[in-house]
C-alpha positions, 0 to 999 in steps of 0.5 A, spaced: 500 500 500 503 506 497 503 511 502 501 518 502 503 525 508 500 530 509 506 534 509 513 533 506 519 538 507 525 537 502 531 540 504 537 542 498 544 540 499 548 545 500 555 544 504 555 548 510 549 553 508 543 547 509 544 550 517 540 556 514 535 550 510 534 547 518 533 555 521 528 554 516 524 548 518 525 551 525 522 556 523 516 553 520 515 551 527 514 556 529 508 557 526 505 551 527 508 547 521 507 540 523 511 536 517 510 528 518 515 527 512 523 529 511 527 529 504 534 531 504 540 530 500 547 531 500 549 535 507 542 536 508 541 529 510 544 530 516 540 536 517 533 534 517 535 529 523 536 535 527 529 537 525 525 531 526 528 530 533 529 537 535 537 537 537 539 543 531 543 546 537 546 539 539 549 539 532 551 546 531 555 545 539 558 539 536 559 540 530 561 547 531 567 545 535 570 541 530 569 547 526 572 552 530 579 546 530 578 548 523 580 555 522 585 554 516 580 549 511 586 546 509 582 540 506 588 537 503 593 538 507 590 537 513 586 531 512 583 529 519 579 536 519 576 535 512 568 535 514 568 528 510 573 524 515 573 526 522 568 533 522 562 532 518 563 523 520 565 524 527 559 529 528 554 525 525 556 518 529 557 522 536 549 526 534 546 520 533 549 516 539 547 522 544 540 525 541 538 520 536 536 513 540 532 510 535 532 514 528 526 509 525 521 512 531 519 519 529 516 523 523 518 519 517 525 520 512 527 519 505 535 520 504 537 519 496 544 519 493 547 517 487 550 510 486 554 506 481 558 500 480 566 500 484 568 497 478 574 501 474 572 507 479 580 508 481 580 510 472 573 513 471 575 518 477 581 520 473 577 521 466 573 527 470 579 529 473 582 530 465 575 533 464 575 538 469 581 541 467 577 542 460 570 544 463 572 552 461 576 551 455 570 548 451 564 550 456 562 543 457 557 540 463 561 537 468 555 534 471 552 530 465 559 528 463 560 526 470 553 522 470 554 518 464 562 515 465 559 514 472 553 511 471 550 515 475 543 512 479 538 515 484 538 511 491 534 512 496 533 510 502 527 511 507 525 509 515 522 502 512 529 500 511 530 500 518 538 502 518 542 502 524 544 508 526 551 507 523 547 505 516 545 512 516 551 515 517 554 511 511 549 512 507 548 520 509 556 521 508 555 517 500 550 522 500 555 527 501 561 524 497 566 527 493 570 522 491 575 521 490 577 527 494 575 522 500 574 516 502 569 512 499 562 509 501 559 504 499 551 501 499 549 494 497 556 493 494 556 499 490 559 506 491 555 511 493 557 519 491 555 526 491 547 526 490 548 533 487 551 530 480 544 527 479 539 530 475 533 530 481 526 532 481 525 535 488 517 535 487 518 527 485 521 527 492 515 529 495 510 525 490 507 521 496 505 528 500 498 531 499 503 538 500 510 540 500 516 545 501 522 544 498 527 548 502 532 552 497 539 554 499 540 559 496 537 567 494 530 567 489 523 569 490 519 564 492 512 562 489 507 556 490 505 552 484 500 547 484 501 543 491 509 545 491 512 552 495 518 553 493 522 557 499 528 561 498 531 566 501 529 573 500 537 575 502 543 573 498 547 567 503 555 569 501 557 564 506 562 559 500 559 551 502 565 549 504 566 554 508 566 549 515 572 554 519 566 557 525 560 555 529 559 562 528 556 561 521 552 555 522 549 559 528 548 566 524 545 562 518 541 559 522 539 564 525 537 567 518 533 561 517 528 563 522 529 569 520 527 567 513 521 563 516 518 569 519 518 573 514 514 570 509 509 568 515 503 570 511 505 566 505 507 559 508 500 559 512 496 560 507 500 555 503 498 550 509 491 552 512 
């Protein structure tokens, strides 16, 4: 029997500016915006936790901390302090043990992220490498190309699938993985990548709800079509995703998100009620 939600929020990824996309969410909140069903991607996987179990302070203090140790952003150089290794990963797993009991009992979730067979990655990697040096020289779709080498597919995982906490953690790391720059993550036996290389619908991610919101990371004007609202931010978010060097500006883009909710108070309640 398929199932059907009142209301489902989808989440953008993003990079350190999805603490903007959860100031959202709480925000809703606020005015009595009850979703009964997440989606997110990349980043924002980890995110729409912190929402359906109200511990978004508990990740910004966690997480924070590991931001603070990481005023440089030597990615490269540093390796332990890249987010995807022992930052965003470490944080993740120490969330989930300390506020996140049993990550199959709340509101239901939906996490996707791009998936493809290991079998000659270690060449094809170096084969988009090459292309990226190109990329400006003949204007070509980064994406796309990467798409098609890779064989890219949309995986998606739910709470029916009953992971394990450390299942989810993998599975949201994958999510956010851009490989080869970092370690690898598999599901099922495949390799799991960033799921901003697919060419996603995020209306079909919420087909199953009656209504949604699809949270957008990033300065637009937003609108409501059809059974959709599409929420931007109305201010230009200069934050560089990848800027994970301070708490502060996982508190302020927060902070802006909530902002952001109240602002268009009138919109979002006359989309719900």
């Amino acid at each position: 029997m398929k199932k059907s939600y009142h209301l489902g929020i989808f989440l953008e990824g993003g990079g350190i500016r999805t603490f903007y996309g959860g100031g959202v969410i709480d925000g809703l909140k606020k005015v009595s915006v009850k979703p009964d069903f997440y989606c997110g991607i990349s980043a924002s996987a980890g995110t729409i936790f912190g929402n359906m179990f109200n511990c978004n302070k508990a990740i910004i203090d966690i997480f924070g901390k590991k931001c603070n140790n990481n005023s440089k952003n030597f990615y490269f150089f540093r390796k332990p302090h890249f987010p995807h290794n022992a930052m965003m990963e470490g944080a993740l797993l120490e969330i989930f043990k300390k506020h996140i009991k049993n990550p199959n009992n709340k509101e239901e979730w939906g996490i996707t992220s791009g998936i493809t067979p290991k079998d000659n990655s270690y060449l094809k990697t170096h084969l988009v490498l090459y292309l990226m040096v190109l990329k400006n020289v003949f204007h070509i779709n980064l994406f796309k190309i990467f798409r098609r080498i890779f064989e890219v597919k949309e995986e998606r995982v739910s709470s029916d699938n009953n992971l394990s906490s450390r299942e989810i953690v993998n599975f949201i790391m994958g999510s956010s993985s851009i490989y080869p720059f970092i370690k690898p993550h598999y599901y099922m036996g495949k390799l799991l990548l960033e799921a901003n290389c697919l060419d996603l619908d995020y209306e079909k991610c919420l087909s199953d709800c009656k209504k949604g919101i699809i949270i957008y990371n990033r300065e637009g004007k937003s609108y409501i079509k059809d059974n959709i609202l599409h929420f931007y931010s109305s201010q230009k978010l200069e934050w560089n995703i990848l800027d994970y060097t301070s708490k502060e500006k996982l508190q302020e883009l927060r902070k802006i998100g909530i902002s952001e909710a109240k602002k268009q108070k009138e919109m979002i309640k006359k989309f719900i009620f």
